[in-house]
C-alpha positions as CSV (number, residue, x, y, z in Angstrom):
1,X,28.4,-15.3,-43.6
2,X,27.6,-16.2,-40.1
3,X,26.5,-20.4,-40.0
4,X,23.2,-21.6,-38.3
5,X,23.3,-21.9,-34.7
6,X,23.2,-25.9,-34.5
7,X,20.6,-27.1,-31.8
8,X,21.0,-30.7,-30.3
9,X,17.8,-32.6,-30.9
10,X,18.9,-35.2,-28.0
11,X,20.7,-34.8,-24.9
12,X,22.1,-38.0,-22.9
13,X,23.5,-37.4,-19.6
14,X,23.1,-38.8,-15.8
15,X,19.6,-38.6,-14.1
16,X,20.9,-39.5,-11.0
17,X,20.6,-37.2,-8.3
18,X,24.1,-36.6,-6.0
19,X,22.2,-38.8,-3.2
20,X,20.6,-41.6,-4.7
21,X,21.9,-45.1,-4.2
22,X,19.5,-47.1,-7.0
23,X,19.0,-50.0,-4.9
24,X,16.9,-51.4,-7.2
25,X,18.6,-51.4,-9.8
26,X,21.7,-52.7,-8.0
27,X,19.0,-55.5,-6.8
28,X,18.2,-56.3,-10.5
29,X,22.1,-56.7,-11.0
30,X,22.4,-58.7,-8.2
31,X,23.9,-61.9,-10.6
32,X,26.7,-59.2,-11.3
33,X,27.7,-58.9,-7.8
34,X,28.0,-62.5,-7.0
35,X,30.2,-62.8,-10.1
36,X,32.2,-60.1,-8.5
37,X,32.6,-61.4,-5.6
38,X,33.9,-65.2,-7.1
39,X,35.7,-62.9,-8.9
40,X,37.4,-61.4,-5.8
41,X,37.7,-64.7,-4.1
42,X,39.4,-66.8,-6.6
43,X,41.9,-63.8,-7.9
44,X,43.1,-63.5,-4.0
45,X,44.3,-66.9,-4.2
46,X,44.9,-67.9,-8.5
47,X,48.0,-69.9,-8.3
48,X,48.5,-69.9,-4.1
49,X,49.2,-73.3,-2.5
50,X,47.6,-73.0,0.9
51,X,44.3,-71.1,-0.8
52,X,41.8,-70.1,1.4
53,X,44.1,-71.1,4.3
54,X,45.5,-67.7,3.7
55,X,42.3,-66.1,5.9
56,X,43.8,-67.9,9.0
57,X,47.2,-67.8,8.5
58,X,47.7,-64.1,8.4
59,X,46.1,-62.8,11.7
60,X,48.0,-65.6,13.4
61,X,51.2,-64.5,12.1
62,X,50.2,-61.5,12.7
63,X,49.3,-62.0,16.2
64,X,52.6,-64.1,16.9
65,X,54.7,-61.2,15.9
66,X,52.8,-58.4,17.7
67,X,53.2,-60.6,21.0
68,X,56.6,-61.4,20.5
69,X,57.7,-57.7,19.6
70,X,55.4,-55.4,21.7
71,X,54.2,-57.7,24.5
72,X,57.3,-59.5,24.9
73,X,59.9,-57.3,24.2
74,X,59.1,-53.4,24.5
75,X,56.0,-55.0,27.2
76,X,53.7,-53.0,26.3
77,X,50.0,-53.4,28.5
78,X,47.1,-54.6,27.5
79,X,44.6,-53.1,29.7
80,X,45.0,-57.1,31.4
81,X,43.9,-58.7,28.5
82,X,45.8,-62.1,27.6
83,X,48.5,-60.4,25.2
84,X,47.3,-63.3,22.2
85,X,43.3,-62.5,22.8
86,X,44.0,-58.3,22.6
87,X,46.0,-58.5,19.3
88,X,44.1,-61.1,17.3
89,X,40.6,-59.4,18.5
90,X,42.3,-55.5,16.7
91,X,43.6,-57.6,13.6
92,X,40.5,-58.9,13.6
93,X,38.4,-56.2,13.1
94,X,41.9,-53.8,11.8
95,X,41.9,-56.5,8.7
96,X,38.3,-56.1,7.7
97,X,38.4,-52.3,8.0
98,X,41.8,-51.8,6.0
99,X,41.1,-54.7,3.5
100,X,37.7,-53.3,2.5
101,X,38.4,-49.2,2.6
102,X,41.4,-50.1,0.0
103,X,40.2,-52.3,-2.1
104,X,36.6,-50.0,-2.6
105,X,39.5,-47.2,-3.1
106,X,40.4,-48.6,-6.1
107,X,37.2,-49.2,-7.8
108,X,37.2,-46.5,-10.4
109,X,41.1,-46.9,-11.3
110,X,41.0,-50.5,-11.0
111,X,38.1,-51.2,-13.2
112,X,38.3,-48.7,-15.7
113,X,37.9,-51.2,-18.5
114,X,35.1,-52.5,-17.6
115,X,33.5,-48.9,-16.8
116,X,34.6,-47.9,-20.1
117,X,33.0,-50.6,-22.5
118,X,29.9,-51.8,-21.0
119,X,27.1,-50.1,-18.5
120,X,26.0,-51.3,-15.2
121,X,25.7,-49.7,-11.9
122,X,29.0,-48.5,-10.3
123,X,28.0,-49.2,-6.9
124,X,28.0,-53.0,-7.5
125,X,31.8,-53.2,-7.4
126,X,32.3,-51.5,-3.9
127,X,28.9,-53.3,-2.5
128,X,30.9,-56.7,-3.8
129,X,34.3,-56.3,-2.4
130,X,31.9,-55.3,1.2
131,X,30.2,-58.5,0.7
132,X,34.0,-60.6,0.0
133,X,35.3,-59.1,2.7
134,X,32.5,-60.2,5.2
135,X,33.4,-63.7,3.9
136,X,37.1,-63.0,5.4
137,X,36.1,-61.4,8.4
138,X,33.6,-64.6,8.9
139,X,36.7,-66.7,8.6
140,X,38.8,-65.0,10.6
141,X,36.2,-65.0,13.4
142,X,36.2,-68.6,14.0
143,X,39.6,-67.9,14.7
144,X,39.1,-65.9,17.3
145,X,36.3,-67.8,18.6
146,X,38.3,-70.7,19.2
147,X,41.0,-68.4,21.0
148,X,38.0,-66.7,22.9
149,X,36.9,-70.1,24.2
150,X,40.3,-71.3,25.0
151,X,40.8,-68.4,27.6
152,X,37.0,-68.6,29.0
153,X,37.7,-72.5,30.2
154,X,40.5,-71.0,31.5
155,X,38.7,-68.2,33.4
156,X,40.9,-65.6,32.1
157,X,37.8,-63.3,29.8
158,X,34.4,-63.0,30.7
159,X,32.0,-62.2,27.8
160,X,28.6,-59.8,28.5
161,X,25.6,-58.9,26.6
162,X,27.2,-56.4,25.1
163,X,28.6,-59.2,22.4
164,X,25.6,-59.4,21.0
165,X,25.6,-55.6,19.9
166,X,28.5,-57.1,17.6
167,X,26.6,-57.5,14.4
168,X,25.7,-53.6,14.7
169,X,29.5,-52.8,15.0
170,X,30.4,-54.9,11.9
171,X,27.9,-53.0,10.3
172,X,28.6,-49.5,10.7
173,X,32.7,-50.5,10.3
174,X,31.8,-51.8,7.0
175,X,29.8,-48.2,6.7
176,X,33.0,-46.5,7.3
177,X,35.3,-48.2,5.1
178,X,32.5,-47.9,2.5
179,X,31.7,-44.1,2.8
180,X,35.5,-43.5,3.1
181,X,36.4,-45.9,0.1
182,X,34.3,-44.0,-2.2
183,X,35.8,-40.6,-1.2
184,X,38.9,-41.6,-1.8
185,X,38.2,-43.6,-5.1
186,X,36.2,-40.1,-6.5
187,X,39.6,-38.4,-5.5
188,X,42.0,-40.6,-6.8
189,X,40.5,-40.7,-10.4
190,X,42.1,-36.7,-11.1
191,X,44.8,-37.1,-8.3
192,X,46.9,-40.5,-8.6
193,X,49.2,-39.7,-6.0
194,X,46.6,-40.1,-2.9
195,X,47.1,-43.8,-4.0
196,X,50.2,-44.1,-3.1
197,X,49.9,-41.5,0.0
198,X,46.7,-43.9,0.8
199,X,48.9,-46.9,2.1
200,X,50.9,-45.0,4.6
201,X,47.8,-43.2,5.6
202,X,46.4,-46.1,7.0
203,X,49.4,-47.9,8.6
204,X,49.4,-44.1,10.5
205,X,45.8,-44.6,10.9
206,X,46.4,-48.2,13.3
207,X,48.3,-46.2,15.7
208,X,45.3,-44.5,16.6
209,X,43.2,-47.0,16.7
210,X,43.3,-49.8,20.0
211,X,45.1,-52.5,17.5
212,X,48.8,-52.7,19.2
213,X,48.6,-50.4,22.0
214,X,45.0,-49.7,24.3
215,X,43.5,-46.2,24.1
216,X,44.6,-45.9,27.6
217,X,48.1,-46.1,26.1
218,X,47.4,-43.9,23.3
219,X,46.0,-41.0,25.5
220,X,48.9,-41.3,27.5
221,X,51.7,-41.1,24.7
222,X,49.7,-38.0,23.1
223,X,49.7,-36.3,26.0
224,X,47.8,-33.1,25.5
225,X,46.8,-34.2,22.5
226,X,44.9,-37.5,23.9
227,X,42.0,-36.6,23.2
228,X,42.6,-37.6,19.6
229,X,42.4,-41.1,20.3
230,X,38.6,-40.4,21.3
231,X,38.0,-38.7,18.3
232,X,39.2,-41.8,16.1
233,X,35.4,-43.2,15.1
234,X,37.2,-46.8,15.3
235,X,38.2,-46.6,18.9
236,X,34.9,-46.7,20.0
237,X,33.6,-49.7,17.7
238,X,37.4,-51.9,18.8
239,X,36.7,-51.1,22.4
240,X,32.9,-52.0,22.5
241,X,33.9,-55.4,20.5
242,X,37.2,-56.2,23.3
243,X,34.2,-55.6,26.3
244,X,31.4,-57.5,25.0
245,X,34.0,-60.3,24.2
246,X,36.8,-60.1,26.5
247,X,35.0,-58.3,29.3
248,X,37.2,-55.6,29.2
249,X,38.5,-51.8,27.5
250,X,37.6,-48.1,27.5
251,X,34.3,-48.4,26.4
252,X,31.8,-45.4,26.5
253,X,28.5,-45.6,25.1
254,X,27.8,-41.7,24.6
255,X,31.4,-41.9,22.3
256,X,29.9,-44.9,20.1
257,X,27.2,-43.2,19.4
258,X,28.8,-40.2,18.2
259,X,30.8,-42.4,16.1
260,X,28.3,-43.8,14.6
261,X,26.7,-40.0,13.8
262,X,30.1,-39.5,12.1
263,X,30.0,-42.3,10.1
264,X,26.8,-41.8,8.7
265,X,28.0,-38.0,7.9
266,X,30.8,-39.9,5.9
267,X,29.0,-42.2,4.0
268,X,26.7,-39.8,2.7
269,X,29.9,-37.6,1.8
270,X,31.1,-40.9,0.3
271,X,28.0,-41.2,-1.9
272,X,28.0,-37.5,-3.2
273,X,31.6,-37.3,-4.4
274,X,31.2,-41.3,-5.6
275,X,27.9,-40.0,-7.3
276,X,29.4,-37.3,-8.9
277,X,32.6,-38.4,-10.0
278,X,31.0,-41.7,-11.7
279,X,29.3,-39.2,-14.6
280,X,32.3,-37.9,-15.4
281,X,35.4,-40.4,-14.2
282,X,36.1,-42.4,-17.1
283,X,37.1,-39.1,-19.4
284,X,39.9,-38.6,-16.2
285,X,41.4,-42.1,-15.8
């Protein structure tokens, strides 16, 4: 005897559409973020001595060691930047980039306990490490600010309008490592070993990008295939902050604004996959 088809009287699932962002709700969760971001802040030093000192002392070190081993020793140009100025401005800007697009990489793996026990929207976590890593980056600027200025009483760099398009370029970087981020977070919820591929991916990723050598540099190593470096979306951004700053680098306006066009096209990519793997991402980690 066949049973009665069983009908469910309620159905629960996710009214979000693939792109919506709930702003406002994030907005009405903004004490969440903040506590985030503290929480961010005080776990990147728990049990350090120097604390927040570490925000300086990295890119110096850094800086030092790119001098010393690819200025110094393989001499390697700089598009006649002082060698100190052209490696702390790409670990500048390198360090806010790689920081941020890893850390929002690991929002679904690395907060699956909270995702699992109470509900709040998943787009505060990457919009708070964004907003902690703005706090480094504003740090790390005063840095180079005081190495800028050393080397304009000297007369070495001369600065141009163009540094004030600088809060636009920290923008759309911070896009970038968002929209890309949450790709790869979606992805490695079902596929763990992008994780670890991730890493390398992005040391790889520096070579391309005007950090240690100048896209004139780059072009010429690739050869045939030079043209890579201009389709990097970084190179752009790195070479529009070295001229507004330093007065000098392969800067092209037409290529910045394709970059930016691409970045957009990732972070809407970014919020699709992160929208549709959060309805179903805490049955897979």
């Amino acid at each position: 005897m066949n049973e009665p088809q069983q009908k469910w009287t309620e159905t629960i699932e996710s009214g979000h559409s693939l792109f919506q962002l709930n702003l406002k709700e994030v907005w009405r969760y903004r004490d969440l973020v903040l506590m985030f971001v503290k929480r961010d802040f005080i776990s990147s030093f728990k049990q350090t001595i120097l604390g927040p000192l570490w925000f300086f002392i990295n890119p110096i070190l850094t800086t030092i060691v790119f001098t010393l081993v690819f200025g110094n020793i393989a001499n390697l140009p700089t598009d006649g930047i002082p060698p100190i100025l052209f490696y702390l401005a790409g670990n500048t800007l390198w360090g806010y980039f790689s920081t941020t697009m890893l850390s929002v990489s690991n929002v679904f793996t690395g907060n699956a306990g909270i995702f699992g026990k109470v509900y709040f929207p998943r787009l505060v976590t990457p919009i708070s490490t964004i907003i902690s890593s703005f706090m480094r980056l504003g740090i790390q600027l005063i840095l180079f600010g005081c190495v800028l200025g050393y080397y304009m009483f000297k007369g070495e760099v001369h600065p141009n309008s163009w540094a004030f398009f600088f809060p636009i370029l920290i923008i759309f970087l911070a896009l970038f490592s968002l929209g890309l981020g949450m790709i790869f977070s979606s992805l490695t919820t079902k596929y763990r070993d992008l994780s670890l591929l991730l890493g390398f991916g992005v040391s790889l990723f520096m070579w391309l990008t005007p950090v240690i050598l100048p896209t004139s540099l780059v072009k010429q190593k690739l050869g045939n295939y030079g043209f890579l470096a201009d389709l990097n979306p970084l190179t752009p951004i790195f070479e529009c902050f070295k001229y507004g700053f330093i007065g000098s680098g392969d800067f092209s306006m037409p290529r910045l604004l394709l970059s930016f066009a691409f970045i957009i096209v990732v972070l809407l990519a970014g919020i699709v996959v992160f929208n549709k793997s959060e309805k179903s991402f805490i049955d897979t980690v």
